[in-house]
C-alpha positions as CSV (number, residue, x, y, z in Angstrom):
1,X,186.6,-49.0,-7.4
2,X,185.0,-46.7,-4.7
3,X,185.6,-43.8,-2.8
4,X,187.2,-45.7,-0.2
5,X,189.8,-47.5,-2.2
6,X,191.8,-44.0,-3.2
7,X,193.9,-42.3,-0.8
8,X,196.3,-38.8,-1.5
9,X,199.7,-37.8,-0.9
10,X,200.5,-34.2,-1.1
11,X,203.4,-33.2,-1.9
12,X,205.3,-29.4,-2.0
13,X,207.9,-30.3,-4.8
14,X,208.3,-33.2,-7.3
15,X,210.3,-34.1,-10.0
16,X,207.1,-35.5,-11.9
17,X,204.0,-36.5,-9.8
18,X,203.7,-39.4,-12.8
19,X,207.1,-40.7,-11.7
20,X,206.7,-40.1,-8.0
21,X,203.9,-42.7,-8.6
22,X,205.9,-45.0,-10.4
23,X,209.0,-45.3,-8.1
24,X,206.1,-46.0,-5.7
25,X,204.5,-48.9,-7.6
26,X,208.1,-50.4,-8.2
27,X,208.0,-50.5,-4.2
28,X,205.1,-52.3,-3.9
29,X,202.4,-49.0,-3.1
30,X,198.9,-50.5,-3.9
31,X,196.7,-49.3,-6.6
32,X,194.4,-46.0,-6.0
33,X,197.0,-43.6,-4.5
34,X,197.1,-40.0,-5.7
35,X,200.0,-37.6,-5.3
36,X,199.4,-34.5,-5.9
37,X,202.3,-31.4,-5.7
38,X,201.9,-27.4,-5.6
39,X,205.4,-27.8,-8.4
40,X,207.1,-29.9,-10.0
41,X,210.6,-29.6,-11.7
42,X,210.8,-31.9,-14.5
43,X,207.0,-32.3,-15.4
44,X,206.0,-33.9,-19.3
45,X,203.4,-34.2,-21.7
46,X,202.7,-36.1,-24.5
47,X,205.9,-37.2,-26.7
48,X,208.3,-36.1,-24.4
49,X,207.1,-32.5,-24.1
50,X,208.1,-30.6,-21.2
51,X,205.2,-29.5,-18.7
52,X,205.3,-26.1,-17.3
53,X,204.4,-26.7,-13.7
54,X,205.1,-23.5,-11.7
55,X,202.9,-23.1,-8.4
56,X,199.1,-21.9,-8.7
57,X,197.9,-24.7,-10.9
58,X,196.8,-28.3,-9.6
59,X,198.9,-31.1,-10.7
60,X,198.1,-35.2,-9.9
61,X,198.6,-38.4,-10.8
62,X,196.9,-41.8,-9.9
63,X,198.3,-44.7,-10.1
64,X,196.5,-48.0,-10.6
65,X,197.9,-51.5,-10.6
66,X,196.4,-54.1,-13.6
67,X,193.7,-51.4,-14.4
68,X,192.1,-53.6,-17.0
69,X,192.6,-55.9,-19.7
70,X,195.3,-54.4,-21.8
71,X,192.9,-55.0,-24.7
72,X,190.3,-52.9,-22.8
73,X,193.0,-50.3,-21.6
74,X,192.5,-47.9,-25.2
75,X,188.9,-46.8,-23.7
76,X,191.3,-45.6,-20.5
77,X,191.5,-41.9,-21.8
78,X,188.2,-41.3,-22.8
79,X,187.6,-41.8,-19.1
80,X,189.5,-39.5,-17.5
81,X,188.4,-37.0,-20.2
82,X,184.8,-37.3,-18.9
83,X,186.3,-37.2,-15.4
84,X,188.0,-34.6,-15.4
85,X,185.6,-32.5,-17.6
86,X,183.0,-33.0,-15.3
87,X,185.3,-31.5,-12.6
88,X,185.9,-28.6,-13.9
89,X,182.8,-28.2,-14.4
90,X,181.7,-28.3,-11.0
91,X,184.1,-25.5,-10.3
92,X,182.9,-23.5,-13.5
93,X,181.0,-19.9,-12.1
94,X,176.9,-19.8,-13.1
95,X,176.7,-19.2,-16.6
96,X,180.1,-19.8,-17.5
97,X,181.3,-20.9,-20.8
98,X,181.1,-24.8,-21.7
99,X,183.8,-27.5,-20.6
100,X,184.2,-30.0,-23.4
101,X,186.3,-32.5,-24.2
102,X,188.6,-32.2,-27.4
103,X,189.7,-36.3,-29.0
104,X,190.6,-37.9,-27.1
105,X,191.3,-36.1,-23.6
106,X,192.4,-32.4,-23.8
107,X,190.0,-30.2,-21.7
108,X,189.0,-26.8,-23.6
109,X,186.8,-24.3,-22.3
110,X,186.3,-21.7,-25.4
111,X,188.3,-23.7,-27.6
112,X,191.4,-22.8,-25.3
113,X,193.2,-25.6,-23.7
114,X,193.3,-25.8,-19.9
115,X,194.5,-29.1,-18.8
116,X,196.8,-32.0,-20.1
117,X,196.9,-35.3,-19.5
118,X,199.5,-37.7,-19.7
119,X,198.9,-41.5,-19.2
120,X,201.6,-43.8,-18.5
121,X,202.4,-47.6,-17.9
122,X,205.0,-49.9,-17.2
123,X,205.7,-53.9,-16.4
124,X,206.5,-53.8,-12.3
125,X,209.1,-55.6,-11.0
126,X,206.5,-58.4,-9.5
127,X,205.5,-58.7,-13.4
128,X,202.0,-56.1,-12.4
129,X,201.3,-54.2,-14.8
130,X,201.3,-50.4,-13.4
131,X,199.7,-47.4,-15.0
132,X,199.7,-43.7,-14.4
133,X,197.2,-40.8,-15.0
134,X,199.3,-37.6,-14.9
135,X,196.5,-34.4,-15.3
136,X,197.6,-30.8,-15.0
137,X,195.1,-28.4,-14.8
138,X,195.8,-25.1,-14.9
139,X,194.1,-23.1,-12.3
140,X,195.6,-20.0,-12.2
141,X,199.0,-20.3,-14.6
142,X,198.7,-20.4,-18.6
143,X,202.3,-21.7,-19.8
144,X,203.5,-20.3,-23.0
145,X,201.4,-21.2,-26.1
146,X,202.4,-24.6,-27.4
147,X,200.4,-26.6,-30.1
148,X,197.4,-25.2,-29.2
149,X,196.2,-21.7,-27.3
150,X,195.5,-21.9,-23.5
151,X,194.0,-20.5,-21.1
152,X,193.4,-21.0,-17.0
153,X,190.6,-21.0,-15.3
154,X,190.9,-17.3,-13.8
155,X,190.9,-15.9,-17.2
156,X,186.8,-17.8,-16.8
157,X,185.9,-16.4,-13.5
158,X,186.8,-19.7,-11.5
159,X,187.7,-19.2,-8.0
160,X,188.7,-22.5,-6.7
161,X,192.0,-23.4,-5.3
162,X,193.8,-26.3,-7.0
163,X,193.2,-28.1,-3.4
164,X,189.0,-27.7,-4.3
165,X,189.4,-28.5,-7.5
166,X,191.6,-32.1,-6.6
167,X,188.5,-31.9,-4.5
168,X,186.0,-32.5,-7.0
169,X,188.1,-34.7,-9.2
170,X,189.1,-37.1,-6.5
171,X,185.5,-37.9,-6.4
172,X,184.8,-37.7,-10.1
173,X,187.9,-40.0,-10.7
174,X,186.2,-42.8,-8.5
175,X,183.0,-42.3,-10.0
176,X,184.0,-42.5,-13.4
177,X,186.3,-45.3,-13.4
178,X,183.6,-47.5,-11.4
179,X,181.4,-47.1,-14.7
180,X,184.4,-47.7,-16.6
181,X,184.7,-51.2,-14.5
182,X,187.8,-52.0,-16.0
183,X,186.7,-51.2,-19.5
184,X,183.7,-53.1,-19.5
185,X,181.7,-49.9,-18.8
186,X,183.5,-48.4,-22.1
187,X,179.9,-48.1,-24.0
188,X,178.5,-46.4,-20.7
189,X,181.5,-44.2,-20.9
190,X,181.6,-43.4,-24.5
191,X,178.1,-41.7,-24.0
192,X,179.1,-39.4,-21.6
193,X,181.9,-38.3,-23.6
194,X,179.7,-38.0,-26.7
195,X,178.0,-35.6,-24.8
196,X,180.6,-33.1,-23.8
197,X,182.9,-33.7,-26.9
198,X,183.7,-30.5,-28.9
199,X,184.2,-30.2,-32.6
200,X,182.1,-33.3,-33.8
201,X,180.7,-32.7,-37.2
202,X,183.0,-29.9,-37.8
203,X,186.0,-29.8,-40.2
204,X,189.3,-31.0,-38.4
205,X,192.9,-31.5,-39.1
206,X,195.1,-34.3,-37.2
207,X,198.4,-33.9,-36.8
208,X,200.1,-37.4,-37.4
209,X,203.8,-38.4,-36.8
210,X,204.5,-38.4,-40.0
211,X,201.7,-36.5,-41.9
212,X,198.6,-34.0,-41.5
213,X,195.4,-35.3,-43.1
214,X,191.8,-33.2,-42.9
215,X,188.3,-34.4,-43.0
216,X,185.1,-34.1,-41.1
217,X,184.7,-35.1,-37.4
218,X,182.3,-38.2,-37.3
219,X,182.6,-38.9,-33.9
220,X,184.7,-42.0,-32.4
221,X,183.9,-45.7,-32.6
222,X,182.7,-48.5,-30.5
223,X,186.7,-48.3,-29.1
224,X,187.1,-44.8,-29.0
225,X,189.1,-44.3,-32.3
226,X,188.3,-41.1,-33.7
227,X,186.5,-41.4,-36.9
228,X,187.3,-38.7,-39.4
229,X,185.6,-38.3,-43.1
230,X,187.7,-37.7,-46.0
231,X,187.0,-35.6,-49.3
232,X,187.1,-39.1,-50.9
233,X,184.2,-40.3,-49.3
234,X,186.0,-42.9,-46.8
235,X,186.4,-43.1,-43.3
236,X,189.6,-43.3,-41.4
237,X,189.9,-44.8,-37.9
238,X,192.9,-42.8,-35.8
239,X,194.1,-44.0,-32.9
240,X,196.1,-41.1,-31.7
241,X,197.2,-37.5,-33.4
242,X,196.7,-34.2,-32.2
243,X,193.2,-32.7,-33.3
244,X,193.3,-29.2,-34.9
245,X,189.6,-27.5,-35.5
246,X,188.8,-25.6,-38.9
């Protein structure tokens, strides 16, 4: 996809700017549109969590219509990571701390959490399969300390407006999901988030739905599962947990 096949929709106030795009794709809206709001009332995260999205913080989702391959669609969030990591980065003051990327797509800066991202897909009504990446990015608004301690990106010295930063990411969005090319970019990808991936080679802890297990951080595989070294001397693919460092 290019540049020229995203538009934006901004919006004051939303229920959800994930199911704003999805009541659109049920009415036919084509793939590439963005809504963005300054609020929304009944934001989420992962599992159902509620997302605290008072003004002052940039909130957007993109919808895309038969994305990829649903086979090739597990490579989808290590894309946006890199995307949006390399967005905030633009905005980042000279000198500033590093932006990396904590498995598989939470955006730390100083091993604090600063943006969330929520991907979301359902069968349309034409039998199109449409998909939704949700980010909130908190700009100037820290909600209360969940699983993991956040920050914005005042508390780094960042000056953009959530409208500069959408700025950036609109264009890093396009970029990165033409390398992705429907997941056949994933190894291209995978590099990139190699190289701004925080915690690999470090102890971790991942939070499972139904256990915690520890090892060391190996790094992800050739389809993005993280890869996590045991005291028994094994290696354990994980498709999804929440990653704890030390």
């Amino acid at each position: 996809m290019s540049l020229d096949d995203f538009r934006h929709e901004a919006l004051a106030e939303v229920g959800s700017t994930n199911t704003e795009c999805l009541e659109r794709a049920r009415k036919g809206a084509l793939s590439g549109l963005w809504i963005t709001a300054d609020r929304q009332v009944d934001g989420r995260g992962r599992r159902g969590r509620a997302w605290f999205s008072e003004p002052g913080n940039l909130y957007a989702s993109l919808l895309l219509i038969e994305a990829a391959p649903m086979e090739r669609l597990g490579s989808l969030p290590l894309a946006v990571a890199v995307a949006v990591q390399d967005a905030v980065s633009r905005v980042m003051p000279l000198n500033g701390p590093e932006v990396l990327v904590k498995w598989p797509n939470d955006i730390l800066i100083e091993r604090r959490k600063i943006c969330g991202i929520l991907i979301e897909g359902e069968t349309l009504p034409d039998g199109r399969h449409g998909l939704v990446i949700g980010i909130g990015i908190n700009v100037a608004v820290a909600p209360d300390a969940g699983l993991y301690p956040v920050a914005t990106l005042r508390d780094f010295g960042v000056s953009a407006s959530p409208d500069e930063l959408f700025a950036y990411l609109f264009q890093s969005m396009a970029e990165t999901l033409s390398l992705w090319n429907r997941g056949r970019g994933i190894a291209a990808v995978m590099e990139r988030w190699k190289q701004v991936a925080g915690g690999i080679g470090e102890n971790i802890t991942v939070n499972l739905p139904d256990r915690s297990i520890s090892g060391r951080f190996a790094g992800i595989d050739d389809t993005g599962f993280l890869k996590l070294e045991t005291e028994d001397g094994g290696t354990r693919l994980i498709a999804a947990g929440d990653v704890f460092f030390g």
